[in-house]
C-alpha positions as CSV (number, residue, x, y, z in Angstrom):
1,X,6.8,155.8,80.8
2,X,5.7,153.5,83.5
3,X,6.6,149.7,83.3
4,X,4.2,147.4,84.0
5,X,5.1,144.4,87.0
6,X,6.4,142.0,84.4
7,X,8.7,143.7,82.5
8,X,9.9,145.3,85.6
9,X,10.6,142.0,86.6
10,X,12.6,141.2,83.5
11,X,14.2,144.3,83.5
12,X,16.2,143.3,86.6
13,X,16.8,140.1,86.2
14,X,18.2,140.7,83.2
15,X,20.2,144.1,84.4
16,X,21.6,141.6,87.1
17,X,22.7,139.1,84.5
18,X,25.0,141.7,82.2
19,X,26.5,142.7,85.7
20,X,27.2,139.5,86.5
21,X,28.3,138.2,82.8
22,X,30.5,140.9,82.6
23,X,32.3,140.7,85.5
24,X,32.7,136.2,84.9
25,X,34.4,137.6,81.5
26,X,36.4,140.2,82.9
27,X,35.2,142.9,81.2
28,X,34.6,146.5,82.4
29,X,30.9,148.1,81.4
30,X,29.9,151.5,82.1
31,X,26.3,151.9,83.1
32,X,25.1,153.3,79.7
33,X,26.8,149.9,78.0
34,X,24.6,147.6,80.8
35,X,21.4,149.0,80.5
36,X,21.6,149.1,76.7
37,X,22.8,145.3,76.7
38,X,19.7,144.8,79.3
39,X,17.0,146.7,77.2
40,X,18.5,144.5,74.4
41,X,17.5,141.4,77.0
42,X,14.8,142.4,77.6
43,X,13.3,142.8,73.9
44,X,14.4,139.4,73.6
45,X,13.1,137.9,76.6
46,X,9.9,139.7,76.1
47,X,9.5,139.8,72.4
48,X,11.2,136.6,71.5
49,X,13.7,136.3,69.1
50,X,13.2,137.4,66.0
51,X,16.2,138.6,62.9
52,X,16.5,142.1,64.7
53,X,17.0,140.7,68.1
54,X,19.8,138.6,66.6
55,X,21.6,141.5,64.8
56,X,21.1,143.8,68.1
57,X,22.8,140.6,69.4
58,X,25.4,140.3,67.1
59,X,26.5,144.1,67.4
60,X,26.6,143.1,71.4
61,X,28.7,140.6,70.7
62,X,31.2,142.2,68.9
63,X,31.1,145.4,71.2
64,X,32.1,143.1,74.1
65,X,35.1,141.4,72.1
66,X,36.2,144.7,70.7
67,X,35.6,145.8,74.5
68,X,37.7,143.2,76.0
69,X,40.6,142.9,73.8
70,X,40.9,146.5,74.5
71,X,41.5,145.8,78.5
């Protein structure tokens, strides 16, 4: 499915700010973890926020603590 200019855009900006969130917090992401945070970003960004966006953003959350603690 082709992306149109903007959410390209979006996409990496926002693929650019997990990388650079998670390595400020010291946390170690696999790919698969940062494009899934980023397509979670980008639903926001695009979509606004909305009660799924903040679940989504919840579970993200919590995967990251869980994910640090761990390290």
């Amino acid at each position: 499915m082709a992306q149109d200019k903007d959410r390209q855009i979006v996409t990496q900006s926002q693929i650019k700010f997990v990388f650079d969130y998670s390595k400020q917090i010291g946390v170690n992401l696999k790919l698969k973890e940062i494009v899934g945070v980023t397509n979670v970003l980008v639903d926001y960004c695009i979509n606004g926020y909305s009660k799924e966006i903040g679940e989504r953003l919840d579970a993200i959350d919590k995967f990251i603590t869980d994910k640090f603690t761990e390290e």
